[in-house]
N, C-alpha and C positions, 0 to 999 in steps of 0.2 A: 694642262694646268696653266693659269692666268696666272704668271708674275709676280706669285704670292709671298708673302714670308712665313717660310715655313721654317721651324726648329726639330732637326735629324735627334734620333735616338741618342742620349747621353752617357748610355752605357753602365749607369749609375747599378752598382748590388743593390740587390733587393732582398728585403728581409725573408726569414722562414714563409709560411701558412698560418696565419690563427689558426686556433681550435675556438670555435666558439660554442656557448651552453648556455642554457635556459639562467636564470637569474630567478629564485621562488625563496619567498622566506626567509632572505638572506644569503639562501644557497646557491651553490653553481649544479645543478643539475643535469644530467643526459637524458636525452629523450628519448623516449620509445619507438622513434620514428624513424627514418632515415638521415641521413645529413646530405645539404645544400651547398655545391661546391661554386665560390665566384675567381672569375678569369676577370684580371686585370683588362678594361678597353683597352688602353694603349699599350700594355706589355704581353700581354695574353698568357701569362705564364696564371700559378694556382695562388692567389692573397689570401682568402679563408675558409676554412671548410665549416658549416654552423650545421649544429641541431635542427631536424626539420622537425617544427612541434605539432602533436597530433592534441585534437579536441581536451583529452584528459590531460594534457599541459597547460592548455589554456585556460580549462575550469581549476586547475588545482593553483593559478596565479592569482585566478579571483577568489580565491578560499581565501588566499595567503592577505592579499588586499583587503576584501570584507572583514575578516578578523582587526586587522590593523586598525580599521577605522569606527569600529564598531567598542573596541577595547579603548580608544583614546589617545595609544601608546602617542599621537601626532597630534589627531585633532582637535585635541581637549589643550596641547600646549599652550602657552602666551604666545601670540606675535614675536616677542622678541626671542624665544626659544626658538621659534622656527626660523627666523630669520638669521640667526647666530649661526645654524647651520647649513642655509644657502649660500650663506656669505664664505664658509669654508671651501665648498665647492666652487666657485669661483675661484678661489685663489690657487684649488687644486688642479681645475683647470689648465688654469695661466702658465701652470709649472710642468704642465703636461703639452703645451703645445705643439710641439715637432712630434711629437709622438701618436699624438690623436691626427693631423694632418697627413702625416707619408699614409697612415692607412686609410684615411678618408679619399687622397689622392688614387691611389691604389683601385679603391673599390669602386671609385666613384668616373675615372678620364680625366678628372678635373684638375688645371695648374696646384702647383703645391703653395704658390705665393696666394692663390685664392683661397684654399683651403685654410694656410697656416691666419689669414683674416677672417675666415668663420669662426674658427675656433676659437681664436684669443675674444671675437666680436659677441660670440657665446657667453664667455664671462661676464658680459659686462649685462646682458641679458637675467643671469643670477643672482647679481647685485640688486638690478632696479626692481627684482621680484622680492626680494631681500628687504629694500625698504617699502614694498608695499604688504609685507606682512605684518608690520606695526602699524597699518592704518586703514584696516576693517570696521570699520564703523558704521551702523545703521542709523536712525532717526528716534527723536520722542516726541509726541506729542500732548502736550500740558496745558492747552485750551479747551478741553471736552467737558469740564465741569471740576469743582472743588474736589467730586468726590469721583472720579475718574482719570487715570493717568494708564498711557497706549506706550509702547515702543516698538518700532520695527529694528530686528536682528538679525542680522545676515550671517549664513552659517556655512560649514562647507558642504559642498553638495553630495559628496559621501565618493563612490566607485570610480574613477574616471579610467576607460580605455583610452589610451594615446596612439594612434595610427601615425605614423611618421612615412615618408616617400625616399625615393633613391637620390634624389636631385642635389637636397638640400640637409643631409641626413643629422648632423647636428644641430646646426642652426634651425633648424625645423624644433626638432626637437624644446630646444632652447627657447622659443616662443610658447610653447606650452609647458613642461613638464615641472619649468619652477614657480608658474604662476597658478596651477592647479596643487601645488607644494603649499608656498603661502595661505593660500587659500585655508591650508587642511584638510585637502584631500588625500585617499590613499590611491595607487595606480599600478596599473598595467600596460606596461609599453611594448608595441608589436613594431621594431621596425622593418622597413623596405627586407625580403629575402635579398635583391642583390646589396646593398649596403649596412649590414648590420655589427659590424664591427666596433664603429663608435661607441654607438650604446652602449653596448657588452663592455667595454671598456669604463664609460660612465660609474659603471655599478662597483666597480671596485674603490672610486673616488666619492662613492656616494658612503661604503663603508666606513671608509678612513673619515669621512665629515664628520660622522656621528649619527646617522641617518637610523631612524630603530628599522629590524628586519622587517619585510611586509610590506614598508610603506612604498616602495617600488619595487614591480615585478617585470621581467623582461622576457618574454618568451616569441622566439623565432621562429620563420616558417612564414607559410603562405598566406595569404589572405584567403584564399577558399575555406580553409579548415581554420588556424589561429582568429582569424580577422571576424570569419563568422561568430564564432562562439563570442567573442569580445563586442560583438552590437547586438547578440541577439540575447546574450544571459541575464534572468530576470533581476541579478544581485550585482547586475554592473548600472549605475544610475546616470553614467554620460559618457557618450562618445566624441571625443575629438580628432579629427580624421583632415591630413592635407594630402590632396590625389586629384587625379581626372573625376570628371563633373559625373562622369557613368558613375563610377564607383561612387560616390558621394550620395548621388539619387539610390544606389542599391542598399547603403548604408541607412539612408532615412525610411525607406522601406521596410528594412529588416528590425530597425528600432523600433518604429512603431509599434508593432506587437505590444510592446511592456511601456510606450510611452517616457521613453527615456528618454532627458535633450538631447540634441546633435546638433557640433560647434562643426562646420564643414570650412576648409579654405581651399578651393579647389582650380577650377583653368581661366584662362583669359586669352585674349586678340585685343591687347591693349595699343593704342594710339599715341601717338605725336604727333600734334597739329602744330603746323610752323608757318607762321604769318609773315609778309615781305618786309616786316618790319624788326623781323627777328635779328640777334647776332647768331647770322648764320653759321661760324666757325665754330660757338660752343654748341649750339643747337647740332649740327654735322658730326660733333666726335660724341654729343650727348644717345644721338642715335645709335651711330657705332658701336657705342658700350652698352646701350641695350639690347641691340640684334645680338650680339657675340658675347656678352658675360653667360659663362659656365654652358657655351655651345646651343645659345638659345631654348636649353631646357632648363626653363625660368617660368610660372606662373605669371611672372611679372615682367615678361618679355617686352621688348617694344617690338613687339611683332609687324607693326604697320605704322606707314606716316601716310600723313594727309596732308599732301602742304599745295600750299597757292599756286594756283597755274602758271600764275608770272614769274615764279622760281623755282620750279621743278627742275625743270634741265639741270640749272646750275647747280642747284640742291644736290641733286642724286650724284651728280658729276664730284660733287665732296665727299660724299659718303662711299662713293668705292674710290677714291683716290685713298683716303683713310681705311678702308676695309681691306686694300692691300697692304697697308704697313700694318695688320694687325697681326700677330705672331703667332702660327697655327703649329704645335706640334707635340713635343715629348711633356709631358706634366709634372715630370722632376726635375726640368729646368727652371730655376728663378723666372726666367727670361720671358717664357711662354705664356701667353693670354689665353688660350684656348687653348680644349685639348679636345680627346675621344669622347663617342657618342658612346649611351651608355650598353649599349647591345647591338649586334647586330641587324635584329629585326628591326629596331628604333631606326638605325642609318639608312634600313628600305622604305620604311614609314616617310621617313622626310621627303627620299629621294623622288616615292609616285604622288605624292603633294607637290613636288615642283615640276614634275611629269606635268601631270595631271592640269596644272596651271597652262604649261606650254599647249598643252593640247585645247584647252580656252580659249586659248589666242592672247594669252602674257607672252610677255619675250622677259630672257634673264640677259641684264644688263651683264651682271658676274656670276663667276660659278656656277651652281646646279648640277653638280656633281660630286662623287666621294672623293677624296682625297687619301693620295696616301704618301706617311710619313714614313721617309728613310729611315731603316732601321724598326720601325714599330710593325707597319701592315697600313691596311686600308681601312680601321672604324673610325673614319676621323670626317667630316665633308668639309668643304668647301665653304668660304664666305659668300653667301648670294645675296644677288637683289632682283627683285621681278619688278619689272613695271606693263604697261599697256594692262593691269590690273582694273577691272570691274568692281561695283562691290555686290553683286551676285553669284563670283566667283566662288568656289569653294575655300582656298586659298586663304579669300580678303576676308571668309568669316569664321574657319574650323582653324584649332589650336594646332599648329605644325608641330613647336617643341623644338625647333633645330633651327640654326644660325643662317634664318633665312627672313629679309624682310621683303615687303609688299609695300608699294608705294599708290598712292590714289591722288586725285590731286581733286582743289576746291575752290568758288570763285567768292563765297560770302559767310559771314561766321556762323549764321543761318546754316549755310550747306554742310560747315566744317563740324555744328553739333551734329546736327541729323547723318551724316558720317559715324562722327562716334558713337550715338548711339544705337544706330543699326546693326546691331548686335545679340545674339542671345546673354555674351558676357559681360560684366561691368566690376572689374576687378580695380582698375588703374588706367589714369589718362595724364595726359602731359600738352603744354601748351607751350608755343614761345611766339613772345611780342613784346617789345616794351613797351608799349601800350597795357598800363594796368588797369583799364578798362574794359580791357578787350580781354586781360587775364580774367577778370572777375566773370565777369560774362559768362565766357566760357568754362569756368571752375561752377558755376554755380549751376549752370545746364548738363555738364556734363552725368552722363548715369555712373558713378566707377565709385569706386568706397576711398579712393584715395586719387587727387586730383595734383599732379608736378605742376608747378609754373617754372619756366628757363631752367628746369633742372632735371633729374631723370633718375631714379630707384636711392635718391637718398635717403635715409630709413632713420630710427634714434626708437631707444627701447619705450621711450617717454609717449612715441606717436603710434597710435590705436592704426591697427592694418584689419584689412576684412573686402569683401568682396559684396557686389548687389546683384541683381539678377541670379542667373545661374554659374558665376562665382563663389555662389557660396554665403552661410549664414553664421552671425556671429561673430566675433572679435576677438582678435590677438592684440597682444602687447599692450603698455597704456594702461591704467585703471579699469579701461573695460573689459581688458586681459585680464583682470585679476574678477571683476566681476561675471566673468561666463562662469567660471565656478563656486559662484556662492548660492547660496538658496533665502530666501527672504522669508522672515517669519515672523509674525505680528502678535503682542502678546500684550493684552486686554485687562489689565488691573484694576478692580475697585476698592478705593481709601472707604476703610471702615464697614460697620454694616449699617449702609446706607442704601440698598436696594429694598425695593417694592416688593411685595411677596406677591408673586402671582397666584397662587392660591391664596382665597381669604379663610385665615385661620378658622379656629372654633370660635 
C-alpha cells in the first residue's frame, strides 16, 4: 500500500436489520417470494433483510397505480394540491436525515457525510418539483380564424415505472419520482435489490404527507422478474430507468412491444480537458473529486483527463499528490471521503480493467490494487491513476465504475474535441482554461448533455441533466424534468355553427 490516508474501523454500534416489504395500495405487504439479504460493504455484518417480489407483486402495484390514476384521486388535483404535498415531504425529509443516511451508508460503502448531503440535497429536489406543479401550462392558438380557436394541453402521462440503481439510491430517486408526482402521475418504484432501504423508508413519509394510497407503489426484488414486468406491462405507459447502458438498451427493447416512452440515464467515460492555461491547483483537486466521489461508482465520473502534453507530467504529479491525502476508509466516520465498493464481484470488475490496462502497456502511476481497511476487510481499492493510456485501450473507452482515472494527453483543441468525442458515451465533459474562447469552443463541440467549464459535477435542481449518445435519452431535473411526463394534447374548437356541410343537404 502507497502512503495513503486511510481511516481504520470506528467501532461505531450498528443498528438491528430492517425488515423491508412491498409498499401496494397504501399497504406494507409480504411477498410471495423469498427475501433478499444485504451485507454491509464495509462492515459486512446483516443491514436489511427485504421482500423478494415475484411477477404477481409487480402486477398487483400496477393495478394499485392504474386505479389511482385512472380514478383522479391525484391527477385530476390543482397544481397546488399536489404541490402542498411535495412540499411536506421535503420538509419530512429534512427531519429525517440522520436516519435515512446511517442506512443509506450501510447499504450503500458510501461516507455518511456524503450520504447525510443526498439526503438533505433530496429535499430540496421536492421543493423545486413542488413549484413546478403550479406551472403546467400548454399553449393557444387564437389566429386560425374568427370562427376557430386551438389549445394545446399538457396532461399527465398516466403509469410511470421508476427503476432507481444501487449507487445513488435516494438522490436518484429524487430526480424522478417528484417530478413524475407534479406532473400527476401515479407510480411504481423498483429500487436497486442491494439498496432498497431508503425507499421503503420514503413511503412512510409519503403517508404522513398526505399522499392518497396508490399513488406510489414500491415493490422489491430483482430486475429479472420485478423490473421485467414493470417495462413490459401493457398498463404501465412509461419507463424511467438509471443503470448500465446493457440494461437500458434491454429496457427499450422490452418496451417496445406496447410502445411505451422510455426516459433512460445511464453510463459515461466522461472527460477533463485541462488546457496550460488552466488554474491548475483547482482543476488538480477538481479532478480528485471526480475520480473518488462515492468510489468512482458515479455515472458522472471524471473517469479520464486529456490534458496538454506540455503539462501532463506536472498535472498528474498534482493529482496523486492530492489522491494521497484523500481519506479512504470506515463510512461512519465524518472524516472519510471514500469508502467500500459496492460488492465484491464489483472490486474484481475494477481490479481486471486495471489488469487488463497494465497488460496494454498503461503503467499505474498509484494504486491498482484492493485495499484493505483496519478493522473492516478488503472491499474497499485503492486510489489509481493510469497513464501511458492509448485511446483504443479498453480502459480509455468502457465505464470502469471504481476510483480509477486514465489520463491521455493532447497537443490542439482540435485533438482535445475529437478525444472527447471518441466515444460510444456523451453524458458529461468538463474543460479548464481561462481562455473563454477556448471554453466556448470546446462546450459547444463537445458531444455530452452537460458540458463543466473550470468546474466539475456541480448540479442545482433548476439545471436539466441527461445524457447523448448511448447515455442515454430524455431528461432529469429542470422543466424538462418535469416535461418527460406530460403528454401533449391538442383540442380543436369551433365558435358557432360556422362550418361548411360536407354533405350538400336536400
Amino acid at each position: 500500500m502507497q502512503d495513503l490516508t486511510i481511516i481504520a474501523a470506528t467501532g461505531t454500534a450498528l443498528p438491528a436489520p430492517r425488515q423491508n416489504r412491498h409498499y401496494i395500495a397504501g399497504a406494507w405487504v409480504d411477498s410471495a417470494g423469498d427475501t433478499i439479504d444485504r451485507l454491509s460493504p464495509a462492515h459486512g455484518v446483516l443491514v436489511s433483510r427485504s421482500a423478494d417480489g415475484t411477477a404477481a407483486d409487480a402486477e398487483a402495484a400496477i393495478a394499485a397505480a392504474r386505479a389511482a390514476f385512472d380514478d383522479g384521486r391525484w391527477s385530476r388535483l390543482s397544481g397546488r394540491a399536489r404541490a402542498a404535498v411535495l412540499l411536506r415531504v421535503a420538509d419530512l425529509i429534512e427531519a429525517n436525515v440522520d436516519d435515512f443516511a446511517l442506512i443509506e451508508t450501510l447499504e450503500t460503502g458510501k461516507p455518511i457525510s456524503q450520504a447525510r448531503g443526498e439526503v438533505a440535497g433530496a429535499a430540496d429536489l421536492w421543493r423545486y418539483a413542488a413549484a413546478l406543479a403550479r406551472t403546467v401550462q400548454g399553449d393557444s392558438h387564437n389566429a386560425l380564424g374568427e370562427d376557430m380557436l386551438a389549445v394545446v394541453l399538457k396532461e399527465p402521462i398516466g403509469v410511470v415505472s421508476i427503476i432507481t440503481p444501487w449507487n445513488f439510491p435516494f438522490w436518484i430517486l429524487g430526480q424522478k419520482l417528484p417530478f413524475a408526482l407534479a406532473a400527476g402521475c401515479t407510480c411504481v418504484v423498483k429500487p436497486s435489490e442491494m439498496t432498497p432501504s431508503t425507499t421503503v423508508m420514503l413511503c412512510d413519509l409519503l403517508a404522513q404527507a398526505g399522499l392518497p394510497a396508490g399513488v406510489v407503489n414500491v415493490v422489491l426484488g430483482y430486475g429479472q422478474t420485478v423490473g421485467a414486468v414493470l417495462t413490459a406491462h401493457s398498463q404501465v405507459d412509461m419507463v424511467t430507468f438509471t443503470g448500465s447502458t446493457a440494461v437500458g438498451k434491454q429496457i427499450t427493447r422490452t418496451a417496445g412491444d406496447t410502445l411505451k416512452k422510455v426516459a433512460l440515464e445511464l453510463g459515461g467515460k466522461n472527460p477533463q480537458v485541462i488546457f496550460p492555461d488552466a488554474d491548475l491547483a483547482s482543476a488538480a483537486d477538481a479532478v480528485t473529486f471526480g475520480t473518488y466521489f462515492n468510489a468512482g461508482q458515479c455515472c458522472n465520473a471524471g473517469s479520464r483527463i486529456i490534458v496538454h502534453e506540455d503539462i501532463a507530467d506536472d498535472f498528474v504529479a498534482r493529482v496523486v499528490a492530492l489522491s494521497r491525502r484523500v481519506a479512504f476508509g470506515d463510512p461512519l466516520d465524518p472524516a472519510t471521503q471514500v469508502g467500500a465498493i459496492v460488492t465484491p464481484e464489483h472490486a474484481a470488475k475494477i481490479d481486471a480493467a486495471v489488469q487488463a490496462a497494465v497488460a496494454e502497456g498503461a503503467s499505474v502511476v498509484l494504486g491498482g490494487a484492493a485495499l484493505a481497511v483496519p478493522g473492516l476487510g478488503p472491499q474497499f481499492y485503492q486510489p489509481s491513476v493510469i497513464r501511458g493510456v492509448t485511446p483504443g485501450m479498453a480502459i480509455a473507452r468502457d465505464e470502469v465504475f471504481g476510483p480509477v482515472l486514465t489520463v491521455l494527453t493532447f497537443r490542439t483543441l482540435d485533438e482535445a474535441i475529437a478525444l472527447t468525442n471518441d466515444a460510444t458515451y456523451g453524458l458529461s465533459a468538463g474543460v479548464w482554461s481561462e481562455n473563454i474562447h477556448t471554453c466556448l469552443a470546446f462546450a459547444r463541440a463537445a458531444q455530452a448533455g452537460t458540458v463543466w467549464t473550470n468546474t466539475w459535477m456541480d448540479g442545482f435542481p433548476e439545471v436539466t441533466f441527461g445524457g447523448m449518445k448511448q447515455s442515454g435519452q430524455g431528461r432529469e431535473l429542470g422543466r424538462y424534468g418535469l416535461e418527460e411526463f406530460l403528454e401533449v394534447k391538442s383540442l380543436v374548437m369551433r365558435v358557432g355553427r360556422t362550418r361548411t356541410p360536407w354533405v350538400n343537404g336536400p
